[in-house]
C-alpha positions as CSV (number, residue, x, y, z in Angstrom):
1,X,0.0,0.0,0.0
2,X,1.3,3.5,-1.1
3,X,0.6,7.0,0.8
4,X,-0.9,7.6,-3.1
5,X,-3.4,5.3,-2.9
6,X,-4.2,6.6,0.6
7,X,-4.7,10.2,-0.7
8,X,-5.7,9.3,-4.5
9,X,-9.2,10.6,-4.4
10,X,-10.8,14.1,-2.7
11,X,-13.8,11.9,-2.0
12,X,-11.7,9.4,0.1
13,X,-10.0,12.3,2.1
14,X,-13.5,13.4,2.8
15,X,-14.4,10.3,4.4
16,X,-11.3,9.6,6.5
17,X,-11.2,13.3,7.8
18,X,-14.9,12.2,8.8
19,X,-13.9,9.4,10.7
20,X,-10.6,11.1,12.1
21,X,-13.1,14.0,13.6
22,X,-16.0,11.9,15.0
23,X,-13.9,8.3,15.7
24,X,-16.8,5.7,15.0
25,X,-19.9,6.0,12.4
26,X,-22.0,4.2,10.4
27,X,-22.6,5.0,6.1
28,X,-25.2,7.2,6.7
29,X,-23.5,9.6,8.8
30,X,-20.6,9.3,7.0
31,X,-22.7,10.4,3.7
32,X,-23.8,13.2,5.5
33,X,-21.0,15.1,6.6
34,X,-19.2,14.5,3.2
35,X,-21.3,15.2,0.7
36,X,-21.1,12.2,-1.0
37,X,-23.7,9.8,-2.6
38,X,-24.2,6.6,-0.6
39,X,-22.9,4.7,-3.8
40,X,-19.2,6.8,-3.7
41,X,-19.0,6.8,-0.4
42,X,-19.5,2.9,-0.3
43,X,-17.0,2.3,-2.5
44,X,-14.2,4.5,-0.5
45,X,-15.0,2.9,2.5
46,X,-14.5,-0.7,1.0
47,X,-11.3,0.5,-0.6
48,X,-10.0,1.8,2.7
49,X,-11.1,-1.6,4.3
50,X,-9.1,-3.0,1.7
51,X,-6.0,-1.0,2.3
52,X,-6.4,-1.7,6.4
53,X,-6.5,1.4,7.4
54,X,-10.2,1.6,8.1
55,X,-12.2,-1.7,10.0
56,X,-15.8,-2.4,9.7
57,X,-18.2,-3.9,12.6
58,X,-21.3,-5.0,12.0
59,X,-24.4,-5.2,14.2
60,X,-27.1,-7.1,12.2
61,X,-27.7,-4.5,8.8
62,X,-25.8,-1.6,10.3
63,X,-22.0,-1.4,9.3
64,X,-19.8,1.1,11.8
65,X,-16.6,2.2,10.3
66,X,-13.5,3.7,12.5
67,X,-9.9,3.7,11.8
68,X,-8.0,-0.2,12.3
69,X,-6.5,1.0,15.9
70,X,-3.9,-1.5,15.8
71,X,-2.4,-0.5,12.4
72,X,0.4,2.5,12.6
73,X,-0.6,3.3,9.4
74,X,-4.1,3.8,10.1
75,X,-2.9,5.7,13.6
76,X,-0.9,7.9,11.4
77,X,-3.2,9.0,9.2
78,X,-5.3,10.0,11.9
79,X,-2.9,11.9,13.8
80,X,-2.4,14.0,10.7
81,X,-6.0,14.9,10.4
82,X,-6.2,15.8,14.0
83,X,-3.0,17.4,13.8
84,X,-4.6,19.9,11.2
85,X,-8.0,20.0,13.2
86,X,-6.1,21.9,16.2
87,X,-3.9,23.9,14.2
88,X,-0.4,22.6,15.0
């Protein structure tokens, strides 16, 4: 896995600052506060899963995603979002 493929899309960067700022949510909310179509936003989330950065739990039909905690690459891209968030 490369940083590129990470970063490759403004949609994707959406959805992890998204998960970065509120830690845990399911598709819905994450559609919401990026402006995405449930579709797009589907299809980043799977290729994040697929990268092992983001995790997926499920609870009968609803899907939470958060970042994979025990991955350094997932704890490092979510450092530098929250790096940004308080302005350091």
């Amino acid at each position: 896995m490369s940083v590129e493929e990470i970063f490759s899309s403004k949609g994707r960067v959406k959805v992890l600052k998204s998960l970065a700022e509120r830690g845990e949510m399911n598709i819905s909310e994450i559609t919401r506060k990026t402006n995405l179509n449930h579709t797009t936003t589907s299809a980043h989330l799977r290729r994040l899963c697929d990268l092992g950065i983001v995790e997926e739990k499920r609870f009968g039909r609803i899907r939470i995603f958060r970042f994979k905690k025990e991955d350094p690459r997932a704890w490092a891209v979510q450092t530098l979002f929250e790096s940004f968030k308080k302005g350091v």
